[in-house]
N, C-alpha and C positions, 0 to 999 in steps of 0.2 A: 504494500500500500504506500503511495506517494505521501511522504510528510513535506509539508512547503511552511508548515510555522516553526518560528525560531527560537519561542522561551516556554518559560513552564506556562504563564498565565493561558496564550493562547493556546495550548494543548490538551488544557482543562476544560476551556471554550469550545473546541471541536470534539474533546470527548465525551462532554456532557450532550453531544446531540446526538451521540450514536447509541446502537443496541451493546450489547454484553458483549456477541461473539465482535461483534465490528470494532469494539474497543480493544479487544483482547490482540484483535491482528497490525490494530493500527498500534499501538502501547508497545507492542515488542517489537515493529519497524524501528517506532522511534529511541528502544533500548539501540536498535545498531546502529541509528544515526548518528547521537548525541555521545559527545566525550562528556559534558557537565554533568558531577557526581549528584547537584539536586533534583535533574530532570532524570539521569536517571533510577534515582532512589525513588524519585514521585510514580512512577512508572514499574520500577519493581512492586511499591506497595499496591497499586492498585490493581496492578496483574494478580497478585498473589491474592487477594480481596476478590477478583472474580473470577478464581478460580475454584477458590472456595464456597464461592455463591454456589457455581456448579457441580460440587463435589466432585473436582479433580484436584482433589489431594498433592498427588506429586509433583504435580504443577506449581500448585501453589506454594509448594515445599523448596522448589526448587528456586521461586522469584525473591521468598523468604532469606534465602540462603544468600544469593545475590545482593538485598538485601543487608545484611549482616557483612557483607565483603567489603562496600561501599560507605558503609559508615565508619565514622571514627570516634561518635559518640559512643563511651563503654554504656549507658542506658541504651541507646539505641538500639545496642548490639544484645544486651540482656532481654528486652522486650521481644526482640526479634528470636533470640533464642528458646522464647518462650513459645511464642506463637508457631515456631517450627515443631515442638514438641508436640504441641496443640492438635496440631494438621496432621503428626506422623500418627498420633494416637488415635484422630478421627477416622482416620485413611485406613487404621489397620494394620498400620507397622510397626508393630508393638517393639520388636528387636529394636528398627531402627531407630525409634523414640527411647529403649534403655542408653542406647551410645549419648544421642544427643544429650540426655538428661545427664550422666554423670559429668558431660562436658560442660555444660552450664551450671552444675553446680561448683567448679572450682571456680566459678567466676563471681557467685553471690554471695552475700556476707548471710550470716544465721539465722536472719528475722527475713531475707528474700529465701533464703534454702528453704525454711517452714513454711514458710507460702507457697512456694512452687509444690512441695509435695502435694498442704492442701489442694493445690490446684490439679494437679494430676491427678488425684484419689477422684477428685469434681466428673474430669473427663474421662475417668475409667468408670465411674459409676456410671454416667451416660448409656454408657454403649452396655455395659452389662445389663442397667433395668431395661431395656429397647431389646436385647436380647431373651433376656426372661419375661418379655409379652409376647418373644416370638417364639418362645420354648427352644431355641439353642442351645442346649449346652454344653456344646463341644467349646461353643463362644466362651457362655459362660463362663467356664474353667481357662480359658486362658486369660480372660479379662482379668477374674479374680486373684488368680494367680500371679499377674500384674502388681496388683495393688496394694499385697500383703505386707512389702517390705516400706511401705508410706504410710502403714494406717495406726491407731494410736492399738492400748489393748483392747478398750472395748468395742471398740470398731473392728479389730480384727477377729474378735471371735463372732460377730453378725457375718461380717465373709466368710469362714470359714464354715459356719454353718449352712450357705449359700452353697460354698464348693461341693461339702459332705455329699449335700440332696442330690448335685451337677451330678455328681460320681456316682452316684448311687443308681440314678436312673442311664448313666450309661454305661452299666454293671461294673464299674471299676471299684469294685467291693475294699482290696488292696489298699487304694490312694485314699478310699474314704477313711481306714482304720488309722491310716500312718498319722492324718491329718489330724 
């Protein structure tokens, strides 16, 4: 797609008049247009924003990351850090979301570590209760299993009792006992 404007305002000007996918083609023209790190940061954020809209995760994960390359503010970089965890969790990339997470946390101080964990216990819960209305529980059990090592004790023993039933109904009699 032809980009012919030259700063961020008018780019916001022409994106606002288009649809999702037509922003999405013109947005990453203009990533290979522009050397300027704020047009291209405006442009990763908003790619990665809808991409998300669309539930294309690794997409988003990837503008995300971009993102994080480009900036030099260390908040910038934590927040972005965050919302990639966010995206790998939504997406389903629970592994790739463990790496990301212990990399972000050598980056937060103690009162950001406990919040992020609340925040991931947040986003694993999501997808587990969405799963136990859909009777998954192969999900289940891995969602759970997720969560265990962020959750306080008595929070951990309502998971586990979650897991126990997971494993029970798909006869993994074994992992329910160990548990």
């Amino acid at each position: 797609m032809q980009v012919l404007e030259r700063d961020k305002k008018e780019i916001e000007i022409r994106v606002s008049k288009m649809s999702d996918f037509l922003k999405m083609e013109y947005l990453e023209s203009c990533l290979k247009k522009f050397s300027d790190h704020e047009i291209q940061k405006f442009c990763c954020v908003e790619l990665s924003r809808l991409y998300e809209s669309k539930f294309m995760y690794l997409e988003a994960v990837k503008y995300i990351f971009k993102f994080q390359e480009l900036s030099g503010n260390p908040m910038e970089k934590k927040r972005a850090s965050q919302k990639e965890i966010e995206l790998l969790i939504k997406g389903g990339f629970y592994d790739k979301a463990e790496s990301v997470v212990k990399k972000t946390l050598t980056m937060l101080n103690d009162s950001e570590k406990m919040e992020l964990k609340r925040n991931i216990v947040s986003w694993y819960k999501v997808i587990g209760e969405k799963a136990e209305r859909m009777g998954r529980n192969a999900e289940i059990i891995k969602v759970y299993e997720k969560i265990l090592p962020y959750t306080s004790d008595n929070e951990r023993n309502h998971i586990k009792l979650k897991l126990i039933d997971s494993y029970k109904k798909l006869g993994k009699i074994r992992e329910a006992i160990e548990l």
